[in-house]
VOGU-3710 file (C-alpha; in Angstrom, 3 decimals, decimal comma):
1> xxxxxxxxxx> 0,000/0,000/0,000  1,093/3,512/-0,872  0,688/6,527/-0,100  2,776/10,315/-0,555  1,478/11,427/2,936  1,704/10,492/6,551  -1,648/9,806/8,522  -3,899/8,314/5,929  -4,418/4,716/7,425  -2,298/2,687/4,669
11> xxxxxxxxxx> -0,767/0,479/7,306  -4,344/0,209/8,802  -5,758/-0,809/5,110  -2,330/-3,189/4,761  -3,665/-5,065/7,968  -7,535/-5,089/6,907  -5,809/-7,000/3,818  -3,958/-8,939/5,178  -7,029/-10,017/7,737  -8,885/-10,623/4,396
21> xxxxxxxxxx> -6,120/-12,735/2,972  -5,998/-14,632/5,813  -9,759/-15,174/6,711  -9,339/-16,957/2,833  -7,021/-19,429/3,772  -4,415/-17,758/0,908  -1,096/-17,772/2,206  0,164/-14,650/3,016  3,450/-12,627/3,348  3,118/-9,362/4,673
31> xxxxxxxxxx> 6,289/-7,283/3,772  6,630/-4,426/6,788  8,781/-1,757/4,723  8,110/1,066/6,466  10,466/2,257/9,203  7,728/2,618/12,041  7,175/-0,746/11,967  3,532/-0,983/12,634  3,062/-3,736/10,423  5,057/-5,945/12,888
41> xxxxxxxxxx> 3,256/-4,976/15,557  -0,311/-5,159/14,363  0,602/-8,767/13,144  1,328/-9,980/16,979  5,375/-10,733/15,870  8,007/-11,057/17,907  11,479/-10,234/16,373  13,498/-11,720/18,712  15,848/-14,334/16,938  14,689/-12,784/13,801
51> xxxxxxxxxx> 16,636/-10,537/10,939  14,637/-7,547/9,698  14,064/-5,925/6,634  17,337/-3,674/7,099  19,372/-7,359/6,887  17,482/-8,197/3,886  17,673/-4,772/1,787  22,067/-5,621/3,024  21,756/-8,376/1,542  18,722/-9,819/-0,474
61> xxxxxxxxxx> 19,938/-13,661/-0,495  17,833/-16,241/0,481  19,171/-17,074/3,661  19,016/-14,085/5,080  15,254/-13,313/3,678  14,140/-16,663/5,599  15,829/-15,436/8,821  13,480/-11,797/8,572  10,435/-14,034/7,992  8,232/-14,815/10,694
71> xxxxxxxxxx> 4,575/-16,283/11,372  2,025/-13,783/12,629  0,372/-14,561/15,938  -2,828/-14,462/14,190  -1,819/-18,009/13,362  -2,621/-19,162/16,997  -6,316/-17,746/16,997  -7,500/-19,303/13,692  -6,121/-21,697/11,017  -4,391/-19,919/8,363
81> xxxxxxxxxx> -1,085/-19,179/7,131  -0,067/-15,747/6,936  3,989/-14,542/7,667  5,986/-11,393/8,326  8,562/-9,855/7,040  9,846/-7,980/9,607  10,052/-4,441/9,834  12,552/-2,102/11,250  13,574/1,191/12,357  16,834/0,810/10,558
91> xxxxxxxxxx> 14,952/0,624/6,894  15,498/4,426/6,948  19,466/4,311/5,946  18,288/2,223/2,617  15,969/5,408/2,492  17,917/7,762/0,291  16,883/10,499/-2,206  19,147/9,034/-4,858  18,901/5,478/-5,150  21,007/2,904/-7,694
101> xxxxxxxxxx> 19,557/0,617/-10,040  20,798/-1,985/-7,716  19,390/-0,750/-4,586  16,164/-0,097/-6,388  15,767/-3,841/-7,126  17,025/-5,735/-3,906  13,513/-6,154/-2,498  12,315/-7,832/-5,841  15,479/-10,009/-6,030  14,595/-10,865/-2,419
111> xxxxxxxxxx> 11,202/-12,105/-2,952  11,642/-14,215/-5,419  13,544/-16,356/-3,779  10,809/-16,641/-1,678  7,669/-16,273/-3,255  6,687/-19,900/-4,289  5,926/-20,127/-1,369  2,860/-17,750/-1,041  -0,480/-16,567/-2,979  -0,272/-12,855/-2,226
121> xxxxxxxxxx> 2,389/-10,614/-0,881  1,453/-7,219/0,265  4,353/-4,965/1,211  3,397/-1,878/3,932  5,357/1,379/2,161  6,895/4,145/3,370  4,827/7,375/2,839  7,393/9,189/0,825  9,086/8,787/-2,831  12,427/7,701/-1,858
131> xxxxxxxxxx> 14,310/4,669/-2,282  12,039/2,516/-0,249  8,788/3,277/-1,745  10,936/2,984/-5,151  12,250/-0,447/-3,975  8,527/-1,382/-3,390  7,382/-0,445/-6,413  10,004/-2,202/-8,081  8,891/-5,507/-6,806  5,013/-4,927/-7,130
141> xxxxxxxxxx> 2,668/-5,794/-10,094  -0,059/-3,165/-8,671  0,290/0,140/-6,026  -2,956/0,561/-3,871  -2,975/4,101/-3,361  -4,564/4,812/-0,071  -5,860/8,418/0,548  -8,791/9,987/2,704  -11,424/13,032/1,740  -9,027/15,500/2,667
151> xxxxxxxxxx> -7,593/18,459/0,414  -3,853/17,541/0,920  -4,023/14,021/0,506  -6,159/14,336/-2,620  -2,810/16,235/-3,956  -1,026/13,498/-2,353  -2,906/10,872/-4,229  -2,441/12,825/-7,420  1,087/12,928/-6,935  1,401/9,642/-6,444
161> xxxxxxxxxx> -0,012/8,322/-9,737  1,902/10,354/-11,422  5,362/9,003/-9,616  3,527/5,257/-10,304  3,748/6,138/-14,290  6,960/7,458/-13,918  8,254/4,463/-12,597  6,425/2,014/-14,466  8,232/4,033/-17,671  11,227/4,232/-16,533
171> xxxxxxxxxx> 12,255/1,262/-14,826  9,376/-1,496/-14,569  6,652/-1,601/-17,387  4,427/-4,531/-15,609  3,643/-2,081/-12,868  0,002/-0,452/-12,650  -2,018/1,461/-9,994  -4,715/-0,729/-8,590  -6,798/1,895/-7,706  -7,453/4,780/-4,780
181> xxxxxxxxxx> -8,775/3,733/-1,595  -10,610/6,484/0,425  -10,269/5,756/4,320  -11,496/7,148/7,278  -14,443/8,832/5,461  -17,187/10,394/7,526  -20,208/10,107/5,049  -22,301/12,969/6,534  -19,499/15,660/6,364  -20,172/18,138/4,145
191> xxxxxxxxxx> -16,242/18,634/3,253  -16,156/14,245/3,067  -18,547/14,497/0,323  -17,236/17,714/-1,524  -13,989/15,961/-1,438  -15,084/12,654/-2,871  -16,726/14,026/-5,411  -13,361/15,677/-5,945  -11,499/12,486/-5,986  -13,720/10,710/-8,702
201> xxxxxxxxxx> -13,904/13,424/-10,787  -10,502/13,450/-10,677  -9,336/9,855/-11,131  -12,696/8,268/-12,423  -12,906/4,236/-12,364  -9,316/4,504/-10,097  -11,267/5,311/-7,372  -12,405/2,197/-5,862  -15,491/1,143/-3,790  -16,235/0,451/-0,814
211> xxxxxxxxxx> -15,308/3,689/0,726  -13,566/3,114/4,243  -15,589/4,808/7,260  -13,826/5,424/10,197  -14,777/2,945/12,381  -13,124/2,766/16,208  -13,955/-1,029/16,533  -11,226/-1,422/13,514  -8,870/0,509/15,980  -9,873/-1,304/18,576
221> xxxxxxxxxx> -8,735/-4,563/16,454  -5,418/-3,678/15,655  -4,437/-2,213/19,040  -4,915/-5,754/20,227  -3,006/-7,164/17,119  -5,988/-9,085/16,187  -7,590/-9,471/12,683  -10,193/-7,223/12,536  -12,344/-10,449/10,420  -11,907/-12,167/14,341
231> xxxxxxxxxx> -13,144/-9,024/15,981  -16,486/-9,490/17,743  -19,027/-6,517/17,185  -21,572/-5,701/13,668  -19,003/-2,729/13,049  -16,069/-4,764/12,812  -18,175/-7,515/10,398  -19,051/-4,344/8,446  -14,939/-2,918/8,192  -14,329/-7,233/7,299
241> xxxxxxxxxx> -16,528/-7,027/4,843  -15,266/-3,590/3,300  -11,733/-5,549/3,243  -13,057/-8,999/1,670  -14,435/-6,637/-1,388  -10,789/-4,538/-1,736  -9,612/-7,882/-1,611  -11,579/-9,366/-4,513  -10,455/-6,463/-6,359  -6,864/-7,238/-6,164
251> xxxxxxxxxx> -7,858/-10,884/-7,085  -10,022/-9,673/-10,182  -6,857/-7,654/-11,282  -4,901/-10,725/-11,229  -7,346/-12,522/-13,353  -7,495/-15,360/-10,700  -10,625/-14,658/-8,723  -11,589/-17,287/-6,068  -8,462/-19,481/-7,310  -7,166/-19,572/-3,556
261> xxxxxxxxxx> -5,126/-22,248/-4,400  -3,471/-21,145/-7,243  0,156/-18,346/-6,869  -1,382/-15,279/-6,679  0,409/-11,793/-6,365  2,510/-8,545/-4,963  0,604/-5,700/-4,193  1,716/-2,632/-3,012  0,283/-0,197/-0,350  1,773/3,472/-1,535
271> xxxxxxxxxx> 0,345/2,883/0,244  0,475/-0,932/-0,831  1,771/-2,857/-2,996  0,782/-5,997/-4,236  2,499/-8,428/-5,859  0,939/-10,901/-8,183  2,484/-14,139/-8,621  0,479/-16,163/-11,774  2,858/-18,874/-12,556  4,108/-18,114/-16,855
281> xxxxxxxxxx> 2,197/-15,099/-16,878  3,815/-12,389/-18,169  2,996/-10,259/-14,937  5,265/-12,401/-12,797  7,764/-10,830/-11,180  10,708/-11,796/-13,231  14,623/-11,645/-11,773  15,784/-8,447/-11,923  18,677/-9,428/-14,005  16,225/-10,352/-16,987
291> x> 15,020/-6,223/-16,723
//
């Protein structure tokens, strides 16, 4: 998930995913690459013993991906199989204004030495355009831009397709936005609605449905590092089922809809990203020496 400014809710969408993912039965690895590290904690992991994302963006060999890789603690509460990558505070020295070719594709080198071994891999962004976000990109098939009904972050959102082309030119031509996600919406604020309007006048079919309402039984959820989709109460069956059609949206944009069992994806959240893994298809992430 993606998104060019702080405060939106992308890691908040990234774990309503995730929950959605996981409620499926697809397996699941959640890539934590921002530097706050919520991601990791909203997935009940402990990183003791562990590597982190800062070993693996060192170096992006298998051995060292396995070692940041850890099972959520959702695991315990329900059967499933959904992993970490774990974040860290330390992500922000691979965070530069200026990053190489190299550096840009160590996170896509990295999962695919891994990614056989899951459906769907969403990777948490940083909420800038440096070498992170870049490094996400890289290794996505599709960028979920997340945004709410706000006058900045509509900029932000702009901004951020435009930096999703960019890339997608210049460096990796398989990658496409997914769409805009409004969160946190309040539907009977007059400024909500003006700016929603805004947005899909803007960005037309991009902006996806449902709209996210703020909601404090989804807060309520991830402060216990719970999936919300195992969170008692009709608001948090409403937020699960808000997720579980995002989610069918990334499966309809791999073409694969309801094939749990079959590779999947990468997706993004520039909020997110998603990767999409579908066997010979030509939107498989390919080895980066092959770009």
């Amino acid at each position: 998930m993606s998104s060019l400014k702080g405060g939106v809710g992308k890691t908040t969408v990234t774990l309503g995913l995730a929950s959605a993912a996981f409620s499926r039965g697809l397996r699941t690895l959640v890539v934590d690459l921002d530097p706050q590290s919520d991601v990791s904690t909203g997935m009940d992991v402990n990183p003791e013993g562990h590597g982190n994302i800062a070993d693996v963006l060192e170096n992006p060999k298998e051995k060292t991906v396995r070692s940041a890789i850890a099972a959520s603690g959702w695991n315990q509460h329900h059967e499933g199989a959904i992993d970490l990558l774990i974040g860290s505070p330390s992500a922000i020295n691979f965070d530069g204004p200026h990053p190489s070719v190299r550096d840009i594709w160590k996170l896509e080198e990295a999962l695919a030495s891994v990614e056989a071994d899951y459906d769907l891999v969403l990777i948490d962004c940083a909420p800038s355009l440096n070498a992170l976000t870049r490094t996400a990109w890289a290794a996505s098939d599709r960028v979920l831009v997340v945004t709410e009904p706000g006058l900045f972050a509509v900029a932000a959102a702009d901004r951020a397709l435009r930096a999703i082309e960019e890339i997608r030119r210049g460096i990796s031509p398989r990658l496409q936005p997914l769409g805009i996600v409004i969160n946190r919406t309040r539907p009977q604020s007059m400024e909500h609605q003006f700016r929603t309007r805004e947005l899909r006048e803007m960005f037309g079919p991009l902006v996806l449905s449902p709209q996210l309402p703020e909601r404090t039984s989804l807060q309520q959820a991830q402060g216990a590092a719970k999936p919300v989709h195992m969170w008692p109460g009709e608001a948090a069956q409403e937020m699960a089922g808000y997720f579980d059609q995002i989610l069918d949206r990334v499966l309809r944009s791999a073409k694969l809809e309801g094939a749990a069992s079959a590779p999947l994806a990468r997706q993004a959240t520039q909020a997110t990203a998603v990767v999409e893994n579908e066997g010979d298809d030509s939107d498989v992430v390919s080895d980066p020496a092959a770009n």
